[in-house]
N, C-alpha and C positions, 0 to 999 in steps of 0.2 A: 248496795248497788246490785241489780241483775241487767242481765243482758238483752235489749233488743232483738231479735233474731228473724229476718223476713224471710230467707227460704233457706230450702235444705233441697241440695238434688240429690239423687241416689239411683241408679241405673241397675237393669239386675246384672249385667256382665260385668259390674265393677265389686270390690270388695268392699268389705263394711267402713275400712279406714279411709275412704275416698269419697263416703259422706260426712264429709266435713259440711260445718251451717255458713251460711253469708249471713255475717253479722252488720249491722250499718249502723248502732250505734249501745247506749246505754242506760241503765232508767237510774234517777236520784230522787231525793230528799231534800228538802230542810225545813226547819220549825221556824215558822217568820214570828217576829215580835211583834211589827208592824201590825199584821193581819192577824193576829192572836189566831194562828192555825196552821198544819202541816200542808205546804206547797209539794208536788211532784213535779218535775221536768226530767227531758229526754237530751242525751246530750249524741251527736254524730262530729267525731273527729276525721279530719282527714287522711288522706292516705297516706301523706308521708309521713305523720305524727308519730307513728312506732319507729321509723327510721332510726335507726343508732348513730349513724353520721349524719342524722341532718336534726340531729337535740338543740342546734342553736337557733331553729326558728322558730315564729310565734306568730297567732295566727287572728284576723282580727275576727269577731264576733257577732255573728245573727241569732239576736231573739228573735224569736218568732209565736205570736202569740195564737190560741187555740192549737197547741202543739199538739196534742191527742187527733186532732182533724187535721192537719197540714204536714208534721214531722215526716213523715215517709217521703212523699214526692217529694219534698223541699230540700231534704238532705240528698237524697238523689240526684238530682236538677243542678245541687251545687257541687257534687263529686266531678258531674258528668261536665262542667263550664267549668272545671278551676283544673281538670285533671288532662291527661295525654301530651303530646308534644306541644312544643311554646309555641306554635301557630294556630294551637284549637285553645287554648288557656284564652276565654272571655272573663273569669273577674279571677283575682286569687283564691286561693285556697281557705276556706274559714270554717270556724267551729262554729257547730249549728246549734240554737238549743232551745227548745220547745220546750215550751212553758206550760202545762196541764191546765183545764179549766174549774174553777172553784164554785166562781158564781159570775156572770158574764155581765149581766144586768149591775151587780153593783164594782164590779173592776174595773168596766170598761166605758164608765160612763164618768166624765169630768164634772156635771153637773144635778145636783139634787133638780128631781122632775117633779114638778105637784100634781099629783093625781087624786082622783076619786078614793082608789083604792092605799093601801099602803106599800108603798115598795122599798126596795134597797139600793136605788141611785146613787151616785152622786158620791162613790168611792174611789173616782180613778185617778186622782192624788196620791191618796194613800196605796194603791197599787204599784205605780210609778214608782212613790219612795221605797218600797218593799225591793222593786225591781234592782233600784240603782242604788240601795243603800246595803241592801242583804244579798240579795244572787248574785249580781256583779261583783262585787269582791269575793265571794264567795269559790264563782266560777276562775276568777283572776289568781286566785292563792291556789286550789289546785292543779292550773293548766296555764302554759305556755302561749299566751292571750297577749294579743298587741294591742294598744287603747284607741282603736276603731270599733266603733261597735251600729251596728244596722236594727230598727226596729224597723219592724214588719206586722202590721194585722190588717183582718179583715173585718166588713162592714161594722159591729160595738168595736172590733179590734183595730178595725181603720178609723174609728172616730180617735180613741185615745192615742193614734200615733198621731192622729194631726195635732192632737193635746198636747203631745209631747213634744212633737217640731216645734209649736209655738213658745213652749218653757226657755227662758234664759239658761238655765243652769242646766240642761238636760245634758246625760253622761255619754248623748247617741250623737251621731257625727254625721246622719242622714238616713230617710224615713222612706217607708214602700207604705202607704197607705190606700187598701184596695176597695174597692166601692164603701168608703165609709159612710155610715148613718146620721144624715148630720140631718134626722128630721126636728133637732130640740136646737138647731143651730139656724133660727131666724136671722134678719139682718141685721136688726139691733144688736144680739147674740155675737154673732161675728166683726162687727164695727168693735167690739167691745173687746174680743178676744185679739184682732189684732193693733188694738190701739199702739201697747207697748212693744211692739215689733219691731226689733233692729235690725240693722243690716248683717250683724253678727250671726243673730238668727237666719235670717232670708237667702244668707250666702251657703246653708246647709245643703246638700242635695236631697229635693224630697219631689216623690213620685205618686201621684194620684190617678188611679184608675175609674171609669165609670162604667158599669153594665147596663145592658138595655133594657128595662123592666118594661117596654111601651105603656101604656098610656096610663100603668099603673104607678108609677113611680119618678115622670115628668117632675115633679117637684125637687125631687132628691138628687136627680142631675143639675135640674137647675141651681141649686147650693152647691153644689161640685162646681158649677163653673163661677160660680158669682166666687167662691171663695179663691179659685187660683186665679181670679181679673184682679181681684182686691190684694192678693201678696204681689202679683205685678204693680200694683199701683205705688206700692209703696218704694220700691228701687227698680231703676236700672238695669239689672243683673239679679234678677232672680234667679236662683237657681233650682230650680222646677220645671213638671214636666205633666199637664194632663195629658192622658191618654183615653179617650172614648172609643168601647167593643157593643160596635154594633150588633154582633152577631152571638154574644155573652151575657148571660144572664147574672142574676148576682150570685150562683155558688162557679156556674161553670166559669165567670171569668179571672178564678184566682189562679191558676196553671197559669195562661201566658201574661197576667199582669205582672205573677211574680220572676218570671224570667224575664219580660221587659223591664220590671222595674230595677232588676240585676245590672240589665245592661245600659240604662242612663245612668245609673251611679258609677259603672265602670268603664263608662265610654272611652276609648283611648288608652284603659291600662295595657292592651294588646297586640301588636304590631306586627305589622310580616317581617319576619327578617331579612326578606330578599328587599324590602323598599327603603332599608337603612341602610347610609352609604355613609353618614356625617356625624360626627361624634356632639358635635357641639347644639344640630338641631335636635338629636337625638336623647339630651340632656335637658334642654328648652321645653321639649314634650313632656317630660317625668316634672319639672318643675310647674309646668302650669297645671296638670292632671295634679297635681299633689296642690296648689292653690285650690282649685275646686274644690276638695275633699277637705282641706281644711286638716291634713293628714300628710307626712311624710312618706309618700310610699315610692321606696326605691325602684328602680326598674326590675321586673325579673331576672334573676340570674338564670334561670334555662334560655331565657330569651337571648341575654347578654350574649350567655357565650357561643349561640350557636350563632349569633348574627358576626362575632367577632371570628369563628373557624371559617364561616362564609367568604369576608373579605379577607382572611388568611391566604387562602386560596387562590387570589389575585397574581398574576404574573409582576404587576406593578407594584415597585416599592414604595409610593407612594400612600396605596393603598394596605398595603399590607402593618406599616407604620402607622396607619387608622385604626386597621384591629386590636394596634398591640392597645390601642387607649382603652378599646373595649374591655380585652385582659385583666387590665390593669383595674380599671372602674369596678369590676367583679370582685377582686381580690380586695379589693377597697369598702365596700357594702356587706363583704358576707366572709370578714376575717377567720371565722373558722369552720368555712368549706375547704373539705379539701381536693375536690373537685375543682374548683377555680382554680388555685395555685399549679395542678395536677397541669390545667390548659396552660397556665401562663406559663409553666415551665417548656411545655411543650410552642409555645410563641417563640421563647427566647431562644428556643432550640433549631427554629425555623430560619430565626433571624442571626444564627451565629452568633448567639451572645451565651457561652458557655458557661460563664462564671453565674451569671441571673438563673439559667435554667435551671444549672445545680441547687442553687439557693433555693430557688419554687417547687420543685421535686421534692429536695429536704422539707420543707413546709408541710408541703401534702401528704409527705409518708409520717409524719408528727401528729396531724391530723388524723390519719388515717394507717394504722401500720399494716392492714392487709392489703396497701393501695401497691399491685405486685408491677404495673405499668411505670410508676414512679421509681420503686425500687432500682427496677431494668434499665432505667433512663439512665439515672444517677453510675451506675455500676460503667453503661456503655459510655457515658461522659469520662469519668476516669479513666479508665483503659482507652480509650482516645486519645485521652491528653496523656498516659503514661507511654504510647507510642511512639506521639510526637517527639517528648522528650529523649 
């Protein structure tokens, strides 16, 4: 394994030990059976992923395919949406992993092409099974990975993600497919490919970009939209999203497709916390967002708790008996933070419940023993209560 490394500053008034590198990610290995041949990928882990008290989270997963071309901005893009306070967090936190290129022409393509000449089509099965039978477990046995997983490519790499959304058995939970190539993808071709299309399938989230090629490339939008009228035709509730840039060509419009395409998969994981007042609609949210997804995803705990210190705050005890549920939902979702218990204890502390706060304090300093706030709590709660006595 070496290291990724995109810049280094170094100032002359500063000394040598304060050129440290910004690192954003990692380079690997491995020998696919599959593909009788050694793969490279790039892997960008998140910020909180070294955290020592936050080892019990896990994080779900973007391939991303032409990682050699895309890995930089894309790990960035997703530091820069998944990181800062729980009012700027647009999608979660995920481990990003750029996938190197081999051979594009025969990876990325679902279907043997007959041509003149001889080519190497008509490999992107077997790329697929490489993907989800050797990298993803792969990736899943040394890293802390929750079974969400996003494929992402562009134009052969946006063909083989719509390959892949259409697969029964595919290991991805929803698809960013950016001006894909779908010039071997006639109607025939496609009537054909979505014959066996369920609604299992159809309920995935998958996002389709188009660029403007004018009048050179009128054909290949045109199959961009016949193909997302025809997944509409078949349910109700598609769950899809064409998006056409008129003003993007096919390299320039992979930057905002792939942050749109972020943000229709993530539509609603986000919330203000000043607009949450209701525990129970509050909860109805996260369950329908996690139906779409096809995915359990709990609500954020930074989100949780700041919305829960918010109506803490309330003069009204009505209200503040609202937060304790938020508290409590935390400590519920993310049994070993101890930052949540750390709040709850300080809820219970709010609300004159002595005995609970001791207990959530205890918790959080178990969790965590240099947690010195906890500590302090627990100490001032006792000598309180050995006063009274």
């Amino acid at each position: 394994m070496s290291t990724i490394i995109t810049l280094c500053l170094g100032f002359i008034h500063l000394n040598a030990q304060s050129n440290e590198p910004i690192v954003i990610g990692s380079k690997h290995h491995i020998t696919s059976d599959i593909l009788s041949e050694e793969r490279a990928y790039w892997i960008s882990l998140p910020e909180s992923y070294k955290d020592e008290f936050k080892s019990y989270k896990k994080y779900p997963v973007l391939i991303l395919l032409d990682g050699n071309t895309h890995f930089h901005f894309a790990s960035g893009m997703v530091n820069s949406m998944s990181s800062g306070n729980s009012d700027k967090r647009e999608i979660p936190e995920m481990i990003v992993i750029g996938v190197l290129n081999v051979n594009r022409e025969r990876d990325f393509t679902p279907d043997k092409i007959i041509t003149k000449r001889k080519n190497e089509t008509g490999g992107g099965d077997n790329f697929l099974s490489f993907i989800e039978t050797e990298l993803i477990p792969k990736i899943d046995s040394e890293f802390r990975t929750a079974p969400y997983r996003i494929l992402v490519g562009h134009s052969l790499g946006g063909l083989i993600t719509a390959h892949s959304y259409l697969q029964q058995n595919s290991l991805f939970n929803s698809f960013i497919s950016i001006d894909p190539s779908f010039g071997t993808w006639d109607e025939k071709v496609m009537d054909e490919k979505l014959n066996n299309s369920t609604n299992e399938i159809l309920n995935k989230p998958l996002y389709i970009a188009t660029a403007n090629w004018g009048q050179r490339n009128l054909r290949n939008r045109d199959r961009h939209i016949r193909f997302f009228e025809l997944l509409n035709s078949k349910t109700k509730n598609l769950n899809a999203y064409h998006q056409y840039y008129p003003s993007k060509n096919h390299s320039s419009v992979v930057l905002p497709a792939f942050y749109d395409g972020l943000n229709f998969i993530f539509k609603g994981y986000n919330k203000s916390y000043r607009q949450v007042d209701n525990f129970e609609k509050f909860i109805n949210h996260y369950q329908e967002f996690s139906i779409r997804n096809s995915y359990d995803f709990k609500p954020p705990e930074e989100l949780v708790n700041r919305i829960a210190y918010h109506l803490m705050r309330s003069n009204d005890k009505l209200v503040k008996k609202e937060a304790l549920k938020f508290f409590e939902l935390n400590a519920k979702n993310y049994p070993q933070s101890y930052n949540v218990f750390d709040s709850l204890g300080e809820a219970y502390y709010i609300l004159n419940n002595r005995n609970e706060a001791i207990e959530n304090f205890t918790i959080s300093l178990e969790l965590n023993p240099e947690n010195e706030n906890a500590l302090e709590m627990i100490n001032k709660l006792k000598d309180a209560d050995g006063k009274n006595k």
